[in-house]
C-alpha positions as CSV (number, residue, x, y, z in Angstrom):
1,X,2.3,-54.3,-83.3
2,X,0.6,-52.3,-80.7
3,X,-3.3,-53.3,-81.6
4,X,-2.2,-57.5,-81.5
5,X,-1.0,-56.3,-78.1
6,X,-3.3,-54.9,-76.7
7,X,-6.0,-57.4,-77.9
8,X,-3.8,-60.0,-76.3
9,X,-3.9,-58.3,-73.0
10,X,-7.8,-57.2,-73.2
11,X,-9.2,-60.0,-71.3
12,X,-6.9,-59.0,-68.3
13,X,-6.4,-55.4,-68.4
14,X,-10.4,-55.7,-68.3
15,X,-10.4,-58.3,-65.6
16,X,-8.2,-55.6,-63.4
17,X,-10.0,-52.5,-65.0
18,X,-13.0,-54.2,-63.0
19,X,-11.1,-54.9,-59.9
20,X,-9.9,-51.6,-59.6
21,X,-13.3,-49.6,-60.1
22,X,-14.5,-52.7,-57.8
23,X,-11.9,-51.7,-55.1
24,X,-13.0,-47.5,-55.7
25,X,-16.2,-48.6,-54.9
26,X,-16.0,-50.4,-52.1
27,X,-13.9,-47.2,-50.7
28,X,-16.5,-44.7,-51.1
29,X,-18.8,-47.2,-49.3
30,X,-16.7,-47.8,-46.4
31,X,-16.2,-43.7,-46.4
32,X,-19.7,-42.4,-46.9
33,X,-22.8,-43.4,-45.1
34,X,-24.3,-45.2,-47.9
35,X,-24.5,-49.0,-49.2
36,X,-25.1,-51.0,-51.5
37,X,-28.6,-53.0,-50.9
38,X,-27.8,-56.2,-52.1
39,X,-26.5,-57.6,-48.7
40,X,-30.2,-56.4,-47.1
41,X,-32.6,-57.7,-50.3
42,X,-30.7,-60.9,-49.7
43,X,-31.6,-60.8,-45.9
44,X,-35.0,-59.3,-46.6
45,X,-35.8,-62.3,-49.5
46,X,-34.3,-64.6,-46.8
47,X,-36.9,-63.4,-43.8
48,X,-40.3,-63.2,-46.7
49,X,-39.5,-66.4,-48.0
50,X,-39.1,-68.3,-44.0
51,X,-42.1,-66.0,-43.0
52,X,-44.6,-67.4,-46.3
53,X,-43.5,-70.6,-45.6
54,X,-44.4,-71.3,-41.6
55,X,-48.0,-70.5,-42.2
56,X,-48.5,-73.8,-42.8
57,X,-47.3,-75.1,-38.9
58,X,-50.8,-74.3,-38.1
59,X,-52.5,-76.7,-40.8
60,X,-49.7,-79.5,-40.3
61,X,-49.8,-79.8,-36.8
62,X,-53.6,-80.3,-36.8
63,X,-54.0,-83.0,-34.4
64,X,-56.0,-85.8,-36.2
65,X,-57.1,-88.6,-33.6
66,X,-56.3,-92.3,-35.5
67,X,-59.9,-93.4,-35.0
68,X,-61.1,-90.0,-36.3
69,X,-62.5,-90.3,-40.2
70,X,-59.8,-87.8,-42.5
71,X,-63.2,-86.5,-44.9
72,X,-65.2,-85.2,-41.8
73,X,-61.7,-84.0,-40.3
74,X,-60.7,-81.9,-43.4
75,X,-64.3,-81.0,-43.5
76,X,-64.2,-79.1,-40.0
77,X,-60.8,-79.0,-39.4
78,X,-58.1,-78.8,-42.4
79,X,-60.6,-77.1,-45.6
80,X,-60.8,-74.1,-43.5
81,X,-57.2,-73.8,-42.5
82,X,-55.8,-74.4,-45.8
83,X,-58.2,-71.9,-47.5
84,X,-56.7,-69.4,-45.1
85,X,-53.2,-70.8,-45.3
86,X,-53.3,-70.2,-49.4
87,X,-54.8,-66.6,-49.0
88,X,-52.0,-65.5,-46.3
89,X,-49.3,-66.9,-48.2
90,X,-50.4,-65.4,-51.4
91,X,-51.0,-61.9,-49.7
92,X,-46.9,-62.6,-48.2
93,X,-45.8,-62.7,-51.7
94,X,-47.8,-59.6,-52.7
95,X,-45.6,-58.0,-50.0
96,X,-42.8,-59.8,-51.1
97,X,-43.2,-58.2,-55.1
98,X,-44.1,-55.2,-53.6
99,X,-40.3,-54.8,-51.8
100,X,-38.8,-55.8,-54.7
101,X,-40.5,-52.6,-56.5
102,X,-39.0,-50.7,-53.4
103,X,-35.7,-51.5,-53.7
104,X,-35.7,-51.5,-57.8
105,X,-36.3,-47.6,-57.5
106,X,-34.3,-47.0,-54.4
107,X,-30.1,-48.5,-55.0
108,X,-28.5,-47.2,-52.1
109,X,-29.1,-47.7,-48.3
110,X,-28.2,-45.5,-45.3
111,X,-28.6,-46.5,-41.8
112,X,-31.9,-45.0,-41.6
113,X,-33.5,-47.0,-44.6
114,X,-31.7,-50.1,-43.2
115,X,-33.6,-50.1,-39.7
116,X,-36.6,-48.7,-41.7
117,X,-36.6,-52.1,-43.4
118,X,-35.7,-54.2,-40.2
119,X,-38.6,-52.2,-38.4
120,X,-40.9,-53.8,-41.8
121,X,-39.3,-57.1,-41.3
122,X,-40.4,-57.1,-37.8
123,X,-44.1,-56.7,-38.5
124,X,-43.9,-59.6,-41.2
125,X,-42.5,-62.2,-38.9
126,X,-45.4,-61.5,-36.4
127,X,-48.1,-61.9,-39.4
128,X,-47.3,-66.4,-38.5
129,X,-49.2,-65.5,-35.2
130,X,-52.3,-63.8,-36.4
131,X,-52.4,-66.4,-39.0
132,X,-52.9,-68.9,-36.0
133,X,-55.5,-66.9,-34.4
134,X,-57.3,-66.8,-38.2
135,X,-56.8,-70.4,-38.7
136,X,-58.2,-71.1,-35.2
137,X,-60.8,-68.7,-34.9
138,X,-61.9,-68.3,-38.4
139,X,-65.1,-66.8,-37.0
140,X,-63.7,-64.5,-34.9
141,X,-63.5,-60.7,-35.7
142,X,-59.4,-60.0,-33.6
143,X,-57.9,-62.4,-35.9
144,X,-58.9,-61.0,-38.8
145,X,-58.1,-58.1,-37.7
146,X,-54.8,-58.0,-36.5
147,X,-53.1,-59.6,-39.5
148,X,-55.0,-56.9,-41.8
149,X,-53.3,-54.0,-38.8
150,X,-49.7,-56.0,-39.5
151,X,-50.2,-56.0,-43.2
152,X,-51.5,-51.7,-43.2
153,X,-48.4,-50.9,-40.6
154,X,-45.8,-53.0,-43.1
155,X,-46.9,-50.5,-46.4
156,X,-47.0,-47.4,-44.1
157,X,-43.4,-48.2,-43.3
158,X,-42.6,-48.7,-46.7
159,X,-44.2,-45.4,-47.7
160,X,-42.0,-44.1,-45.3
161,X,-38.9,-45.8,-46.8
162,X,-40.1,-44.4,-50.4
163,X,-40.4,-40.7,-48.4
164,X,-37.6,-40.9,-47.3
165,X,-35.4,-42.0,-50.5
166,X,-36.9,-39.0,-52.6
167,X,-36.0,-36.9,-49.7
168,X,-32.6,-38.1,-50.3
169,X,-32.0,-38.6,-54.1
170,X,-28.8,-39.6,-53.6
171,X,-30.3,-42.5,-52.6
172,X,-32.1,-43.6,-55.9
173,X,-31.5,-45.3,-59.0
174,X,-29.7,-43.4,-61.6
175,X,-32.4,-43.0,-64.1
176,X,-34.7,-41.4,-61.4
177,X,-32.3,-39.1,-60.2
178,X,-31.4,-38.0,-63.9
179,X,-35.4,-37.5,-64.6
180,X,-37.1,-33.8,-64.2
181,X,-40.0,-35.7,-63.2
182,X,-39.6,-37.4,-59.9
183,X,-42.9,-36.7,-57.9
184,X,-44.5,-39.1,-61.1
185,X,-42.2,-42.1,-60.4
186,X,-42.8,-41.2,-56.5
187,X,-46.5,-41.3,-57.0
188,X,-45.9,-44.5,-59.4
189,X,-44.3,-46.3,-56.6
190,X,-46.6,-45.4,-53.6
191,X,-50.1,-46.8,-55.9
192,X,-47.8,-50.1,-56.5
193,X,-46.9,-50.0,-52.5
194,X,-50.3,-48.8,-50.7
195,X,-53.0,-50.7,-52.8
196,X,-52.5,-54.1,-50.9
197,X,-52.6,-52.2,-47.4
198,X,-56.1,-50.1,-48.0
199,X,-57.7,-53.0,-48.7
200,X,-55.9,-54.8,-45.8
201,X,-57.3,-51.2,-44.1
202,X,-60.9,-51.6,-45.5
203,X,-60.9,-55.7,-44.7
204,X,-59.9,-54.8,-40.5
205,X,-63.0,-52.6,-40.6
206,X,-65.2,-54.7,-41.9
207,X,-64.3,-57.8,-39.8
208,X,-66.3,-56.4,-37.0
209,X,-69.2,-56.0,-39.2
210,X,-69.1,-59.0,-41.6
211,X,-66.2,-61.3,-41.8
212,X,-66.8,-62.9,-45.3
213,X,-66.7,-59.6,-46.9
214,X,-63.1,-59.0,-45.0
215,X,-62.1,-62.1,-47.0
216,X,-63.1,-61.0,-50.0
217,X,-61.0,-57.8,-49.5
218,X,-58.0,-59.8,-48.3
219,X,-58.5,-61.9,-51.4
220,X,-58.3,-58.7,-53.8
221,X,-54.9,-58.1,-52.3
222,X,-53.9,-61.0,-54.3
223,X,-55.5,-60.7,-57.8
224,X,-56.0,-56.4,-57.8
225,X,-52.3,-56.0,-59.2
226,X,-53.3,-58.9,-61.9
227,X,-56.9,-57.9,-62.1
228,X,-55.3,-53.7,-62.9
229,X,-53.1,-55.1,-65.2
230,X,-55.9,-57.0,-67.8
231,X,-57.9,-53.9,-68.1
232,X,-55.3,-52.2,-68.8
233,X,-54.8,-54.3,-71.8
234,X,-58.3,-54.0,-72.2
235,X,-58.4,-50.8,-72.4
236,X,-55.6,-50.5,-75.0
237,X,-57.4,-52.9,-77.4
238,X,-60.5,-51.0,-76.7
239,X,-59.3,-47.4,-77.3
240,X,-57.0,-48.6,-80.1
241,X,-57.0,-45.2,-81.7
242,X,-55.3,-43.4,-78.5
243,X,-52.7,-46.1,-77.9
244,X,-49.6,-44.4,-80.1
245,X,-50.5,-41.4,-78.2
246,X,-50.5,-42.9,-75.0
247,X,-47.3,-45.3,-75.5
248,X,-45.2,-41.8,-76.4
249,X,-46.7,-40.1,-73.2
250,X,-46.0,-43.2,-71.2
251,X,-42.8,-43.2,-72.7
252,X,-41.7,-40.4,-71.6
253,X,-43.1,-40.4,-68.1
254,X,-43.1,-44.2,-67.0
255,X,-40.2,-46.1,-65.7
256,X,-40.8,-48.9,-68.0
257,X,-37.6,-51.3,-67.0
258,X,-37.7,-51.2,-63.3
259,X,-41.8,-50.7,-62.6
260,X,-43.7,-52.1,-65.4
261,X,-41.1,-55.1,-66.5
262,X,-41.4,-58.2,-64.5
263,X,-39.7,-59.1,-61.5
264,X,-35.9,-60.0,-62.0
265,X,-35.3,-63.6,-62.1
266,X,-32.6,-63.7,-59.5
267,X,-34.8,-62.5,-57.0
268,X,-37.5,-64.8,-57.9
269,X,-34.4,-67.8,-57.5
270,X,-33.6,-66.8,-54.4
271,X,-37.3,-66.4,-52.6
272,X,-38.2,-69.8,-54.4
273,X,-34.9,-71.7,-52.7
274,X,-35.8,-69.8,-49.4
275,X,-39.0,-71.3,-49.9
276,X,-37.7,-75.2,-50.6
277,X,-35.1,-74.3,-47.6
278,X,-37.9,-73.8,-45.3
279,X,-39.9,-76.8,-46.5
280,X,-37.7,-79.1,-46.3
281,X,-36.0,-77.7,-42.6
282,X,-39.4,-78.1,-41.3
283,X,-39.7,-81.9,-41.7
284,X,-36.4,-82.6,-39.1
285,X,-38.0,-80.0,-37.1
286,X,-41.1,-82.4,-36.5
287,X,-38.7,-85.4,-36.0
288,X,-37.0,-84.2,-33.6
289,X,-40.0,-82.7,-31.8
290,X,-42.3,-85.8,-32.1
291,X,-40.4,-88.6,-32.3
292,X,-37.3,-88.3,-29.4
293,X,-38.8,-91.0,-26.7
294,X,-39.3,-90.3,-23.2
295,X,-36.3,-91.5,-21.1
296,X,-38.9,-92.9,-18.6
297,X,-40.5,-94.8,-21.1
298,X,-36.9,-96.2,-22.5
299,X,-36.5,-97.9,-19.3
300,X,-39.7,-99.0,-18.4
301,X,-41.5,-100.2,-21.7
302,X,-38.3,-101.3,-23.6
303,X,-35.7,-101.8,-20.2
304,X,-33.3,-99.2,-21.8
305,X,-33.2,-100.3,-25.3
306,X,-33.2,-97.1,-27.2
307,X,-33.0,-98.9,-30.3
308,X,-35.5,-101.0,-29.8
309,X,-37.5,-97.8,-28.7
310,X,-36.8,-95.7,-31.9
311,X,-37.7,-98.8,-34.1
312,X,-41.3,-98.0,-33.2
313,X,-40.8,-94.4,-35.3
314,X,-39.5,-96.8,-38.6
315,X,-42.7,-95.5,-40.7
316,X,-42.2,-91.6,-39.4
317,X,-38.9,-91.7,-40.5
318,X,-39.8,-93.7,-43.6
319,X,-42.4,-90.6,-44.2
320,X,-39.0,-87.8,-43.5
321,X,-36.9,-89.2,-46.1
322,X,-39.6,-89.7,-48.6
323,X,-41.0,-86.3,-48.1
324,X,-37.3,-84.8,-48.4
325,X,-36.4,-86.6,-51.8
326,X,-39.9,-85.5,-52.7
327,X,-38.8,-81.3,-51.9
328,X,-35.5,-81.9,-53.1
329,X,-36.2,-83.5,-56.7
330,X,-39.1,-81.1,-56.8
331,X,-36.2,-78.1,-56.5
332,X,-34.3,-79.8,-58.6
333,X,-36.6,-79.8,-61.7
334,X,-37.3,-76.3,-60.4
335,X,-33.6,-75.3,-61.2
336,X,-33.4,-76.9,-64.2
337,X,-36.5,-75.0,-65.9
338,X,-35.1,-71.6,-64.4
339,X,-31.5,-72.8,-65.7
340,X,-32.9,-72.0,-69.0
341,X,-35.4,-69.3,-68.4
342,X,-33.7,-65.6,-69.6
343,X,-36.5,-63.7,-68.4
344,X,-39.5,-64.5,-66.4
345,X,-42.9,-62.9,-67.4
346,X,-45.5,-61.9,-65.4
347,X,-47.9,-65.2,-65.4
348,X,-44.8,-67.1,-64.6
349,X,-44.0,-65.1,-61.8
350,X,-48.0,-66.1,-60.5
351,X,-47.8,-69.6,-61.6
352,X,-44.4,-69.9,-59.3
353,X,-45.6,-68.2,-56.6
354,X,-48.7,-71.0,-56.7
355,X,-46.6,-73.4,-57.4
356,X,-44.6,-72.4,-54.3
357,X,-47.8,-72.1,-52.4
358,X,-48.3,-76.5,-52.5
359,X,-44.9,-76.6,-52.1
360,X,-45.3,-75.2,-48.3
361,X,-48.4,-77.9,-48.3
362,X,-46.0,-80.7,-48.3
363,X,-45.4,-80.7,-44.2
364,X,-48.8,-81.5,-44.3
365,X,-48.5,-84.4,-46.3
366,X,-45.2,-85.8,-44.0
367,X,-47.8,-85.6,-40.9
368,X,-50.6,-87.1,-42.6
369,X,-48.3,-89.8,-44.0
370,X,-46.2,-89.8,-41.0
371,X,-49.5,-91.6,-39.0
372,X,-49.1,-94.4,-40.8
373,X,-47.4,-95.9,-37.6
374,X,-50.3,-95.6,-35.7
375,X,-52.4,-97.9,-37.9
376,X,-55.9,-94.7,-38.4
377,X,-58.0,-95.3,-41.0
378,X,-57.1,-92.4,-43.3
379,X,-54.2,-93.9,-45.3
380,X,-56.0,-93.4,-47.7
381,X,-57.4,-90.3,-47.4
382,X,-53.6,-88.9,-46.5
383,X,-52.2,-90.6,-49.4
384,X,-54.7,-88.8,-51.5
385,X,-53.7,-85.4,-49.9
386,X,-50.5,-85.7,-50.5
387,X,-50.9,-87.0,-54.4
388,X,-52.5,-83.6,-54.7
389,X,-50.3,-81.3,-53.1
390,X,-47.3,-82.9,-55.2
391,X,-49.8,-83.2,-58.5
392,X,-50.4,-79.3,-57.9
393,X,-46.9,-78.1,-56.8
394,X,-45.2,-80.1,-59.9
395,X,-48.0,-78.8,-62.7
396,X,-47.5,-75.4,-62.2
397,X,-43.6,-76.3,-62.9
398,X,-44.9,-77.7,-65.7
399,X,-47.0,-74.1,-66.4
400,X,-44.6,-72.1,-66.6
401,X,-42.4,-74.4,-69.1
402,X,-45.6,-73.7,-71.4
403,X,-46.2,-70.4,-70.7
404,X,-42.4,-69.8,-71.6
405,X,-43.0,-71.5,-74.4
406,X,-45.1,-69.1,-75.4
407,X,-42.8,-66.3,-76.1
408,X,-39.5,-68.7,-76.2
409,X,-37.9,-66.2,-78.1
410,X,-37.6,-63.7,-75.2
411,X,-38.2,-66.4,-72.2
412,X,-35.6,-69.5,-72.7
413,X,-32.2,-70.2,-74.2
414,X,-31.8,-72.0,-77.6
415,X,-31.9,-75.6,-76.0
416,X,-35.1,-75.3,-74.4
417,X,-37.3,-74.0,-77.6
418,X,-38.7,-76.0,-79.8
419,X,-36.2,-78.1,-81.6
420,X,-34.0,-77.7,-79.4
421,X,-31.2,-80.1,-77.8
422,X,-32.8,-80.1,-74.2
423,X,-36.6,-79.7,-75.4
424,X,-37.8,-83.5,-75.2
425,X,-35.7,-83.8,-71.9
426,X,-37.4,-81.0,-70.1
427,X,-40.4,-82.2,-71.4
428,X,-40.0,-85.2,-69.4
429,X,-38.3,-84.2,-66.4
430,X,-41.5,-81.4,-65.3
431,X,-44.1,-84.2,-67.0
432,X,-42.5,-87.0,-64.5
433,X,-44.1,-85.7,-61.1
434,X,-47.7,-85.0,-62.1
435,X,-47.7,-88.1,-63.8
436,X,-46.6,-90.4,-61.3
437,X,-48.3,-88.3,-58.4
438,X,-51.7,-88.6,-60.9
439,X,-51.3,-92.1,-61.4
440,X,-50.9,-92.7,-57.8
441,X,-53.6,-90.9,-56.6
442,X,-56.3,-93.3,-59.1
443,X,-54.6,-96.4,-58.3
444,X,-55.4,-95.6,-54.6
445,X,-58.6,-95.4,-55.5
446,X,-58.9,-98.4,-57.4
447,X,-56.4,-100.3,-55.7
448,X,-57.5,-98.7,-52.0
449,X,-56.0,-102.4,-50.1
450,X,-52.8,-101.6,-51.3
451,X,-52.5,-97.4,-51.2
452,X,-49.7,-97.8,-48.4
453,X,-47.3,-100.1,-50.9
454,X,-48.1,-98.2,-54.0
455,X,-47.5,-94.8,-52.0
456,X,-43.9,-96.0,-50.8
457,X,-43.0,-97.1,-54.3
458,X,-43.8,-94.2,-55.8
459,X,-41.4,-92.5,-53.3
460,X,-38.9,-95.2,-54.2
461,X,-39.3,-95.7,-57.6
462,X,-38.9,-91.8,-58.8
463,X,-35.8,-91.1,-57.8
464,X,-34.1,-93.8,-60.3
465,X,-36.4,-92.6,-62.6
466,X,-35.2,-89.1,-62.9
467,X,-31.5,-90.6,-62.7
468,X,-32.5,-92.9,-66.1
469,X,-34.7,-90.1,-68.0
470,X,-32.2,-89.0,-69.9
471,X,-31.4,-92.3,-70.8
472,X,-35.2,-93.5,-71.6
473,X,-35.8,-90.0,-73.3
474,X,-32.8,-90.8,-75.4
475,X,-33.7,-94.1,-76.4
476,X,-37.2,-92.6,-76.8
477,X,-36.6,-90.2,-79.4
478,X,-34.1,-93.1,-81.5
479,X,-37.0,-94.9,-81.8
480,X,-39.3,-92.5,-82.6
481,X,-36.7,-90.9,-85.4
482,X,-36.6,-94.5,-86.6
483,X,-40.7,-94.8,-87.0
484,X,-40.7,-91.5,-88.9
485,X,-37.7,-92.7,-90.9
486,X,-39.2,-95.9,-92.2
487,X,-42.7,-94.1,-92.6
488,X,-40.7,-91.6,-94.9
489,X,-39.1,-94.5,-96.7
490,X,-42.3,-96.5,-97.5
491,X,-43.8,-93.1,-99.0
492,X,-40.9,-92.4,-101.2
493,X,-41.0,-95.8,-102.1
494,X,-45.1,-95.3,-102.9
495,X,-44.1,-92.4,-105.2
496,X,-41.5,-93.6,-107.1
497,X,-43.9,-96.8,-107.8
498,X,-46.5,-94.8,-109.1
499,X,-44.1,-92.7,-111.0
500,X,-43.2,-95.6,-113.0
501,X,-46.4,-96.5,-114.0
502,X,-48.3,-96.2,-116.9
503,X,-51.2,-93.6,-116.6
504,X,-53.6,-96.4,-117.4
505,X,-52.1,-98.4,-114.7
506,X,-52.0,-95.4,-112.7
507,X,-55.6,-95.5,-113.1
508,X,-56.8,-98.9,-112.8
């Protein structure tokens, strides 16, 4: 009688089991000087993700006069900008992974590491400004400069951090502080850290000298980790005939799950909806710094109708909501692929990140779009820009679906595989922007009298679409179960004919 017992009161002697060591724990962090880190990754992922995403102020508040032509604009203007936007933003991340390596080896923070990491987060939200001076003065040597000195000052403090942790091994994971080998995994962790910031060191040198070659250096930032990690595997399909050897060394040595593994998915969650946050908080930023009238102008142009005054905004505001359904479906279909994603590899961490990159690209569009009051002449052209930020931000989504697909086995749960319940509807859901954004983007070109109407009903019309794709996707697959059906039928039908035949009839 005592084992029915006590399996009938395992699920809450368990549930208070974990509320009790819960409750231990939280008293030996309130009477020690060390704390958990989850409260300061969360800040940390909070501050990265805000920072990546204001680089692009600079390239959407381009001032773009209405009788000024869009092509010779982005051509002098815009091309250059958003080159340098995508590098910084892509070098933020590199920072970004390279914290979460940090903090994956070190567990525990004392109030040392904790102002440590504010006095990091401090250099990273200056890097917005020197991306201004870049984006303004492309050409000039300070700019250049002055992010690389931010980006070489950020992985000397996290140096220090990683210093100071294996000063303190109280401080580390468990595994490390277990392991007779620590000076490897120290070693392991400052090459993951200090690779980005002595090219960032090498690129401020060289800006005085010769500024392409200082963006060819802040552009290895961004692929080295990648670039290290294919000849790598090159080198083990080379050298086939050392690899069990090196596989038990590296066994033995490397700290496989936390270093080598890719980055958790939580983390990548949470800097992705930072990200979409951002994005979309910009957009009411704009509206309420562009589009409050003037009190003077209330009462003299419109005799203090303020309604009649804000009606002259209509198509800014038409361009707000459409660019916030457009952020918010777009993070929607992002949470649904991640929703069934168990892991997240390495390419999928890149093709989120770029992904992520044209997401921060959509501000742009609003203020391109967002002229549309003022009558230019580059409706077109800014419907075009905007097809392909959305085209570009929605087809990586639809990347890293494929990639997952790839190794489904160790990437996504049961429904989303092959065969599986939620397959054909995720199919459709990550296929539904760069369709429509593609389809827009030709019939502008083909249609170009009527861009402004087909633009807004694109922003209309998806929307209801996503609302009736499960619907559509399952009267899709009825009909197409029913085509395969009959097809069946008609050969069974075939062989059961020719089965009864004579085998002269058969062949006659």
């Amino acid at each position: 009688m005592s084992a029915p017992r006590a399996a009938a009161q395992g699920p809450g002697a368990g549930a208070a089991e974990r509320e009790t060591v819960r409750g231990r724990g939280l008293e030996l962090e309130l009477g020690s000087s060390t704390q958990t880190s989850h409260r300061l990754l969360a800040y940390s992922d909070a501050l990265l993700s805000i920072i990546a995403t204001v680089m692009i102020l600079p390239v959407a508040h381009t001032k773009i006069h209405p009788d000024q032509k869009l092509g010779e604009s982005v051509q002098q203007l815009l091309l250059a900008k958003i080159a340098v936007y995508l590098m910084t933003f892509l070098i933020v991340t590199v920072a970004w992974a390279a914290h979460v390596r940090l903090f994956q080896v070190i567990e525990l923070i004392d109030d040392v590491l904790a102002l440590l990491n504010l006095a990091c987060m401090m250099i990273i939200t200056f890097l917005p400004y020197t991306f201004s001076l870049m984006a303004a003065f492309p050409d000039v040597p300070f700019g250049i400069f002055l992010f690389s000195a931010c980006a070489v000052v950020i992985g000397l403090i996290q140096a220090v951090i990683v210093a100071y942790g294996f000063y303190h091994p109280h401080l580390l994971n468990q595994q490390i502080q277990l392991s007779e080998n620590q000076n490897f995994y120290k070693r392991h962790i400052l090459k993951i850290i200090l690779r980005g910031p002595i090219l960032c060191f090498l690129a401020a040198i060289f800006s005085f000298f010769f500024i392409p070659l200082s963006y060819v250096l802040l552009g290895l930032v961004i692929v080295f980790p990648h670039l290290t990690r294919f000849l790598m595997w090159c080198k083990t399909k080379i050298v086939a005939g050392q690899r069990d050897e090196e596989e038990a060394h590296h066994s033995l040595e490397t700290f496989t799950f936390y270093l080598s593994e890719p980055l958790s998915k939580e983390r990548v969650e949470a800097f992705s909806d930072g990200v979409y946050a951002i994005v979309a908080t910009l957009l009411i930023l704009d509206i309420c710094e562009d589009n409050v009238p003037d009190p003077r102008e209330v009462e003299e142009k419109f005799h203090g109708s303020l309604l009649e005054a804000l009606s002259e905004y209509g198509p800014n505001y038409l361009a707000y909501f459409g660019s916030f359904v457009t952020i918010g479906l777009l993070w929607f279909v992002h949470h649904s692929l991640f929703l069934y994603v168990t892991k997240a590899t390495r390419l999928m961490g890149l093709l989120n990140v770029l992904s992520l990159a044209f997401i921060g690209g959509l501000p742009l569009a609003y203020q391109l779009t967002s002229e549309f009051a003022e009558r230019s002449h580059n409706e077109i052209e800014a419907i075009q820009v905007s097809c392909v930020i959305t085209f570009f931000a929605s087809i990586f989504q639809f990347a890293i679906w494929t990639t997952a697909l790839l190794h489904e086995r160790e990437t996504l749960h049961p429904f989303a595989r092959y065969g599986g319940k939620e397959h054909a509807f995720m199919f459709a859901k990550l296929a539904l922007y760069p369709c429509v954004s593609l389809g827009a983007f030709f019939l502008t070109c083909l249609l170009s009298e009527f861009s402004t109407t087909i633009f807004h009903l694109m922003q209309i019309v998806i929307p209801f679409a996503f609302l009736a794709l499960r619907i559509f996707v399952r009267i899709s697959l009825t009909v197409i179960k029913s085509v395969m059906s009959l097809s069946r039928r008609k050969v069974v039908l075939l062989e059961e004919e020719e089965a009864c035949l004579s085998p002269t009839e058969t062949l006659s």
